[in-house]
Every structure is written in structure tokens, then in C-alpha cells.
Short mmCIF file of the C-alpha atoms (twelve columns), coordinates in Angstrom:
data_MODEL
# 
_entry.id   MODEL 
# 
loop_
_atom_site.group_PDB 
_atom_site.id 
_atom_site.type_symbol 
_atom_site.label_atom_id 
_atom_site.label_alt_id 
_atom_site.label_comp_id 
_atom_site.label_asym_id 
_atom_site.label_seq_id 
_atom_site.Cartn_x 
_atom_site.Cartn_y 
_atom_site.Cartn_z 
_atom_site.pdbx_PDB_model_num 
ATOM 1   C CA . UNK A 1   24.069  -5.128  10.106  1 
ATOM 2   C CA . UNK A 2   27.421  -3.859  9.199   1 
ATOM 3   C CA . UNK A 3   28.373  -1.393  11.594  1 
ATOM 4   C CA . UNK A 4   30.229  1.518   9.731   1 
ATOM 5   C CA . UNK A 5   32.315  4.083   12.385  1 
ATOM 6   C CA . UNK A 6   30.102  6.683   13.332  1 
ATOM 7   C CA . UNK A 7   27.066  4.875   11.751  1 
ATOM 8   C CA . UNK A 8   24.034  5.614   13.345  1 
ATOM 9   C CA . UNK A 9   21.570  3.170   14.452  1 
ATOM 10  C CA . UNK A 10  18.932  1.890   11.523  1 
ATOM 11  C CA . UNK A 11  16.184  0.878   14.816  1 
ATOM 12  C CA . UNK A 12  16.272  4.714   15.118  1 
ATOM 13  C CA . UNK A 13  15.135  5.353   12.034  1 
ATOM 14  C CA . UNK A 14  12.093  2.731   12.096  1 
ATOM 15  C CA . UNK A 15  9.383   5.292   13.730  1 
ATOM 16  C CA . UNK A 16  9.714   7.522   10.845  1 
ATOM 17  C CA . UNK A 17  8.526   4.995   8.266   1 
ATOM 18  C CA . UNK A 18  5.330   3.757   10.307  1 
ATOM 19  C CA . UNK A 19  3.010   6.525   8.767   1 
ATOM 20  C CA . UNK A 20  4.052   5.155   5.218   1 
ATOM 21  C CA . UNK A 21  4.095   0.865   6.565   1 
ATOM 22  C CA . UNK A 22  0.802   1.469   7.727   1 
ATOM 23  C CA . UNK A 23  -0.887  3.021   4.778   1 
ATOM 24  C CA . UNK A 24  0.429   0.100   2.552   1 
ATOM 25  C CA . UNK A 25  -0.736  -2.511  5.038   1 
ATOM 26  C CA . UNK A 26  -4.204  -1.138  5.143   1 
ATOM 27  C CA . UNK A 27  -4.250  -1.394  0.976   1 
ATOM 28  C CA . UNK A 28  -3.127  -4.897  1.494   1 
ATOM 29  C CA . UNK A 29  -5.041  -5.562  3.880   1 
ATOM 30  C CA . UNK A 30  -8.108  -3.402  4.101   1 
ATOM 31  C CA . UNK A 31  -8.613  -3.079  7.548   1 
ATOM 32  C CA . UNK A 32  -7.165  -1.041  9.777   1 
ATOM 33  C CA . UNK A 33  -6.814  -3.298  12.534  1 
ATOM 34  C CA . UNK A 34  -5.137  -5.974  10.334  1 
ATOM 35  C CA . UNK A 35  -2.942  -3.151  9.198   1 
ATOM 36  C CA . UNK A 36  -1.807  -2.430  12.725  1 
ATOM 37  C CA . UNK A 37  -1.166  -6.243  13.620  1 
ATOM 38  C CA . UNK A 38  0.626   -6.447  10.341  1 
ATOM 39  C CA . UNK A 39  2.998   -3.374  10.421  1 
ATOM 40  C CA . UNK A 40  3.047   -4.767  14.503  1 
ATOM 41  C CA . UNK A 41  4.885   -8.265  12.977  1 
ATOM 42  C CA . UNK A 42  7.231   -6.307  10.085  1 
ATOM 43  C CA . UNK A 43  8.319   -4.261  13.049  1 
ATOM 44  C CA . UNK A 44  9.173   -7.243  15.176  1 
ATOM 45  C CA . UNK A 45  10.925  -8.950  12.428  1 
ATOM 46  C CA . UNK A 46  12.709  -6.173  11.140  1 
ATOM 47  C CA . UNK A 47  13.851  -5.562  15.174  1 
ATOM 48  C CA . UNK A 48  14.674  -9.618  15.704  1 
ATOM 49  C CA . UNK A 49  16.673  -9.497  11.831  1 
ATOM 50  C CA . UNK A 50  18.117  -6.186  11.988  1 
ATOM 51  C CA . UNK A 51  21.890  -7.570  11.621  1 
ATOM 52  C CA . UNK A 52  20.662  -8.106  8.455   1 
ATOM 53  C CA . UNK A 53  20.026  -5.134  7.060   1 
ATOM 54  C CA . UNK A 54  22.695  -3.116  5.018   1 
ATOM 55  C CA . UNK A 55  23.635  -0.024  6.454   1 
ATOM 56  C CA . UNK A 56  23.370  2.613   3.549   1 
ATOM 57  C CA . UNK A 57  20.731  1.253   2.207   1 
ATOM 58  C CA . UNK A 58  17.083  1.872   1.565   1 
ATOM 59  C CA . UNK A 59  15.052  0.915   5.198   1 
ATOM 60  C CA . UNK A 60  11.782  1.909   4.185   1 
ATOM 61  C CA . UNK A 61  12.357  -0.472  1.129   1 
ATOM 62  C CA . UNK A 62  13.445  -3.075  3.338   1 
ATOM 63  C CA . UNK A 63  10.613  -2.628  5.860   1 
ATOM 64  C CA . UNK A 64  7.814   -2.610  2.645   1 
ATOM 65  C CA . UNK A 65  9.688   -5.877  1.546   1 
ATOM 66  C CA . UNK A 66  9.240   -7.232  5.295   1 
ATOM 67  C CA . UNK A 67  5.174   -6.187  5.221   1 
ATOM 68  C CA . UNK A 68  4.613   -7.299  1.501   1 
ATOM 69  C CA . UNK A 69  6.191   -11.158 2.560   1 
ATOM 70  C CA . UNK A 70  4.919   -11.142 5.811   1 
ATOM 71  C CA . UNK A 71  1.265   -10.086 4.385   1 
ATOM 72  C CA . UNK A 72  1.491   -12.862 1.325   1 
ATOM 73  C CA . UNK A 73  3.035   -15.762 3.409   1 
ATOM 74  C CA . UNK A 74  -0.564  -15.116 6.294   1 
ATOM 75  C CA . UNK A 75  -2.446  -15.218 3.207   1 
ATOM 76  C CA . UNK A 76  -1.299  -18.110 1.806   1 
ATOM 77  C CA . UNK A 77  -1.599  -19.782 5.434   1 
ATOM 78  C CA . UNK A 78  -5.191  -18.184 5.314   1 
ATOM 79  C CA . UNK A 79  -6.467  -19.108 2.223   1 
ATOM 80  C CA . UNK A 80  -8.874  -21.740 3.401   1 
ATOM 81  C CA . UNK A 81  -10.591 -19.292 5.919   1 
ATOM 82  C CA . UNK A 82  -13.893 -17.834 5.638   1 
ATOM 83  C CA . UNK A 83  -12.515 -14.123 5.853   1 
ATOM 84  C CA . UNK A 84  -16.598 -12.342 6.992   1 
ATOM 85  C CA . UNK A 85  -18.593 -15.151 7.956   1 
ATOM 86  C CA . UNK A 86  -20.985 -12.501 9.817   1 
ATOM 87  C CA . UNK A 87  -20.872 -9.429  6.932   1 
ATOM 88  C CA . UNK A 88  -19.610 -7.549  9.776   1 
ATOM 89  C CA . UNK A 89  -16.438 -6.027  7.969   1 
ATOM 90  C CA . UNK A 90  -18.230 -5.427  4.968   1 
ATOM 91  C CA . UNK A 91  -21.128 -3.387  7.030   1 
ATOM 92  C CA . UNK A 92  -18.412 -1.483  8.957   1 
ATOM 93  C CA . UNK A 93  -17.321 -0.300  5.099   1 
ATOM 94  C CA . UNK A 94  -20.402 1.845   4.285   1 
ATOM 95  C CA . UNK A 95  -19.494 5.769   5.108   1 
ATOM 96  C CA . UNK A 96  -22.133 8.334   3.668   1 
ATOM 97  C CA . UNK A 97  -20.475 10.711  1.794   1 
ATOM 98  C CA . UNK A 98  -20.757 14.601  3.457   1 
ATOM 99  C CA . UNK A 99  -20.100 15.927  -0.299  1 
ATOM 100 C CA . UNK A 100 -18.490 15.551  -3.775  1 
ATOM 101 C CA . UNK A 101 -15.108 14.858  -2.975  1 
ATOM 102 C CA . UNK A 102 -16.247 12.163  -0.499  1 
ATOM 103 C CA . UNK A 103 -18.117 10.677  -3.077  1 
ATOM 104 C CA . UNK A 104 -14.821 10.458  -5.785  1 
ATOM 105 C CA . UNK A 105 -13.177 9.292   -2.763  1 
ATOM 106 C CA . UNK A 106 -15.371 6.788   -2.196  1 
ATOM 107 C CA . UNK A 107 -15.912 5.554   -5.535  1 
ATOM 108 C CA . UNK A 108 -11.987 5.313   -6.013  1 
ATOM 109 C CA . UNK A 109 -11.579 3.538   -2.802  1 
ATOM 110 C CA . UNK A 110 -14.543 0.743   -3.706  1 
ATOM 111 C CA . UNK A 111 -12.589 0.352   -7.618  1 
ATOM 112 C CA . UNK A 112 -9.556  0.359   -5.909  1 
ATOM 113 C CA . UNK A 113 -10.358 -2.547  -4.121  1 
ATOM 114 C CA . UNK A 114 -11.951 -4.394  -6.495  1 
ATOM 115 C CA . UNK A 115 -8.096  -4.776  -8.217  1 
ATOM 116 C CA . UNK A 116 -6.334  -8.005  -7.249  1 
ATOM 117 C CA . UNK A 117 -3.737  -7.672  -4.822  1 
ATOM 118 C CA . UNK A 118 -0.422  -7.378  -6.813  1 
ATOM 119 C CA . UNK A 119 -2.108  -4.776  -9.039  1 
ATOM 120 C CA . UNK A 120 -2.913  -2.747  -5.629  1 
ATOM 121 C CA . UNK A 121 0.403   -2.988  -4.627  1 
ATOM 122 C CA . UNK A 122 2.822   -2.010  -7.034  1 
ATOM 123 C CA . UNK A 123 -0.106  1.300   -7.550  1 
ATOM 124 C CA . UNK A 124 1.120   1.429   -3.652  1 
ATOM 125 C CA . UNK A 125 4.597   1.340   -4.562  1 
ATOM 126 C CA . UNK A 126 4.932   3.068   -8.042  1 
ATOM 127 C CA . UNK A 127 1.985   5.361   -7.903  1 
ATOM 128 C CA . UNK A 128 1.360   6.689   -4.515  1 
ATOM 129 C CA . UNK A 129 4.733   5.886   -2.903  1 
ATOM 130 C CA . UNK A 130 6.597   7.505   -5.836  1 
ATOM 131 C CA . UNK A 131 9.196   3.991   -5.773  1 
ATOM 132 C CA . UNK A 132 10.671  4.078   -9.692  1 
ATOM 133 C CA . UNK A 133 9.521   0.493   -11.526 1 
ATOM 134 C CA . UNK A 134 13.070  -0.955  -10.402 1 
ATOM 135 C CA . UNK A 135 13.050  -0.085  -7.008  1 
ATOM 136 C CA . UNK A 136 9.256   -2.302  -6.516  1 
ATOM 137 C CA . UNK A 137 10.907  -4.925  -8.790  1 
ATOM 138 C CA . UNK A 138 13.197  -5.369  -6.167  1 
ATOM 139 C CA . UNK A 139 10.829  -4.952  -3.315  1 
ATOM 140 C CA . UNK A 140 8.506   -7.657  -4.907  1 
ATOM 141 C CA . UNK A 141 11.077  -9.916  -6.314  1 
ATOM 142 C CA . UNK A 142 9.842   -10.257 -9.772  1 
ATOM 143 C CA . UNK A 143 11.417  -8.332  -13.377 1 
ATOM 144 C CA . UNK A 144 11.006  -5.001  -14.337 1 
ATOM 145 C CA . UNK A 145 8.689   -5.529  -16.912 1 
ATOM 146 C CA . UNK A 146 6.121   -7.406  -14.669 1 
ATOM 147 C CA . UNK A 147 6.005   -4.099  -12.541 1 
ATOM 148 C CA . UNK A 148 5.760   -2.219  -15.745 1 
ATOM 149 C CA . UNK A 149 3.343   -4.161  -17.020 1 
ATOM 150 C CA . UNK A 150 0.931   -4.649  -13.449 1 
ATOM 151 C CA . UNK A 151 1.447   -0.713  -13.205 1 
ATOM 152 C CA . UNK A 152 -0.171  -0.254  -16.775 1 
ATOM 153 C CA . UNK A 153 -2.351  -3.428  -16.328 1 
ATOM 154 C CA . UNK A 154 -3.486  -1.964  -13.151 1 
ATOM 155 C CA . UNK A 155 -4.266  1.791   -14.263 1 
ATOM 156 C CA . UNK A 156 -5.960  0.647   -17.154 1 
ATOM 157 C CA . UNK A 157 -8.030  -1.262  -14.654 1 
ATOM 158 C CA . UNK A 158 -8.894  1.130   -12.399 1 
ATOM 159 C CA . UNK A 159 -9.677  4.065   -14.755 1 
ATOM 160 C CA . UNK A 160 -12.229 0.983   -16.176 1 
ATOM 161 C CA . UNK A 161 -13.836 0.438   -12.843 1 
ATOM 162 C CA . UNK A 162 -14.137 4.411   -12.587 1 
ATOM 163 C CA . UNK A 163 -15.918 4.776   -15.899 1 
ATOM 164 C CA . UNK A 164 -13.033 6.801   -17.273 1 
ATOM 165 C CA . UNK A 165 -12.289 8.031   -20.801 1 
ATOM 166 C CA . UNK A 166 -8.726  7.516   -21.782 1 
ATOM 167 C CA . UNK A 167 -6.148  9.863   -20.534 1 
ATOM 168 C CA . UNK A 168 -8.792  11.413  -18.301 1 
ATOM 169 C CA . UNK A 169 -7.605  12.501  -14.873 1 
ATOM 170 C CA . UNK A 170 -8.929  11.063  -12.102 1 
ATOM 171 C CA . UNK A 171 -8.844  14.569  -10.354 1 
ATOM 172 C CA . UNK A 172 -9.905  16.109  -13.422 1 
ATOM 173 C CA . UNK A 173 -12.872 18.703  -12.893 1 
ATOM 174 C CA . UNK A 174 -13.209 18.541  -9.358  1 
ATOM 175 C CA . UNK A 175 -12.722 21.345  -6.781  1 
ATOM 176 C CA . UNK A 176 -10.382 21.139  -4.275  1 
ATOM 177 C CA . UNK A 177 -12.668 18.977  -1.897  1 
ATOM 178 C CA . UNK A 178 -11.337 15.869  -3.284  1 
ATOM 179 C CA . UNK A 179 -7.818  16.502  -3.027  1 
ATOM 180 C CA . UNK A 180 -8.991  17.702  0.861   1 
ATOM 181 C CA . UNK A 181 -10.196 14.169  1.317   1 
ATOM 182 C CA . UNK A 182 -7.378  12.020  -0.319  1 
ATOM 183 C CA . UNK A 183 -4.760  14.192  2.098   1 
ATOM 184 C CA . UNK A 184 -6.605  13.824  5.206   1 
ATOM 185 C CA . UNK A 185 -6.776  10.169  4.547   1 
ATOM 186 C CA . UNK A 186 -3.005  9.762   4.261   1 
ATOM 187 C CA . UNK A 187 -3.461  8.256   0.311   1 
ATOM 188 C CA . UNK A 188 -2.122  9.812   -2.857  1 
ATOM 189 C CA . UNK A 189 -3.533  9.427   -5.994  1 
ATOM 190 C CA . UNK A 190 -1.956  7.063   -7.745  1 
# 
């Protein structure tokens, strides 16, 4: 950490960006307990590495970098396991929708998931987190054109999955119920 005069304290700052850590974790992740344990270990190495961190720099970036590697290196160590031997995740994932905006919600959420994992995070990053394409090239360690071209890859995707036409928004028509849903769930469309 280099310790400017009068600099305050980046472990201060850390609370603010849980909110926005945990969101990404459960996309990575989906499951909300995962998600905790996961923003739980970026916090701890964040804490343990903090001298390493550049003062006057971007923390939440460097906190999404720590969750994104932390998240990919388990998975790789995972990739043998049996993730739902019991199909007691997957029954835990069936809601019944109380009306039409629950429904969109829902069907975004299932399409959304069904994207592979980079493509769901750099919609994290670019779309709902509002990063530009070279700030998530950074975060992810890979060119600017691979984020460009994941973020296009990706939309086309999902708009696919929704049964979209081109250039149709995936708001487009509804009432405000929908938007109600996506704010109280702490996502923003991407």
C-alpha cells in the first residue's frame, strides 16, 4: 500500500463495495450461500494483501479482480466434483411467479444462466456494473477486443435464449412491475 500523507485508509472503504461483490459472486456463482463464502475469501485476501493495493486507485476494481480469480482458481480445483448430486439446489431454484414482471424476471434469470461463465461476467461488469470495455479488460486480464467481443457475443446470446427480435428491448412493453422486480433484487439490466 503506498501510504500518501493524509491518505485515508483503503480497509475503510471495503464495506461500501460488499452490496456490489456480492451481487457479482451470486452471478458467478449462483447461490447465495456460495456468494457469501466467496465475497467472505476476497475480503480476507484483500485484508491479508492490502499493502498491495495502490492508493488512488480503483478498490472496487481491485476487489472484483480478487472475487473473479478467487471464483475461477475454486473452480478449476472443483472441476471434478459432482456440483447437485441430490437435485437439491436445482429444486430450491423454482419461485412461482406473483405476476408479469416476475415472470420476465424469471425468464431472464433462467437465460441468463444458461450463458457460460465469462459471457455472464463481463454482462456483470460492462452491462450491469456500468465498467467501460477497458476497465473489465483489465479486471479479467485478457484484450479489449475479447471483452468487446464476449459483451456482443453474450447479448446476442441472451436476447436468443429470450426469443428476442433484434434491437428489441428487453424492458420493452412492460409496465413498471418488471423494473420493480429487477431493483428489489439488487440486478440491473444489462
Amino acid at each position: 500500500m503506498n501510504d500518501a500523507p493524509g491518505a485515508a485508509d483503503p480497509r475503510e472503504e471495503i464495506l461500501t463495495h460488499l452490496p456490489a461483490l456480492r451481487a457479482f459472486a451470486i452471478s458467478l456463482t449462483r447461490n447465495p450461500s456460495q456468494a457469501d463464502d466467496l465475497v467472505q475469501d476476497t475480503i480476507v485476501k484483500a485484508w491479508s494483501n492490502i499493502d498491495k493495493f495502490t492508493v488512488g486507485t480503483d478498490l472496487r476494481a481491485w476487489l472484483f479482480t480478487i472475487l473473479r480469480n478467487t471464483f475461477f482458481s475454486d473452480r478449476r480445483k472443483k472441476k471434478r466434483e459432482v456440483a447437485d448430486p441430490d437435485g437439491l439446489h436445482a429444486q430450491s431454484m423454482f419461485d412461482k411467479p406473483h405476476h408479469d414482471g416476475r415472470l420476465a424476471f424469471a425468464d431472464f434469470t433462467r437465460a441468463f444462466y444458461e450463458l457460460s461463465d465469462e459471457h455472464r461476467e463481463v454482462l456483470i461488469l460492462v452491462g450491469a456494473n456500468g465498467y467501460s470495455c477497458e476497465e473489465a479488460a483489465e479486471m479479467m486480464g485478457v484484450a479489449v477486443g475479447t471483452v468487446k467481443s464476449r459483451t456482443s457475443r453474450a447479448r446476442n446470446r441472451l436476447a436468443q435464449l429470450l426469443g428476442m427480435e433484434p434491437g428489441e428491448d428487453v424492458l420493452g412493453g412492460d409496465s413498471g412491475a418488471t423494473l420493480a422486480v429487477l431493483s428489489r433484487s439488487g440486478t440491473q439490466a444489462a
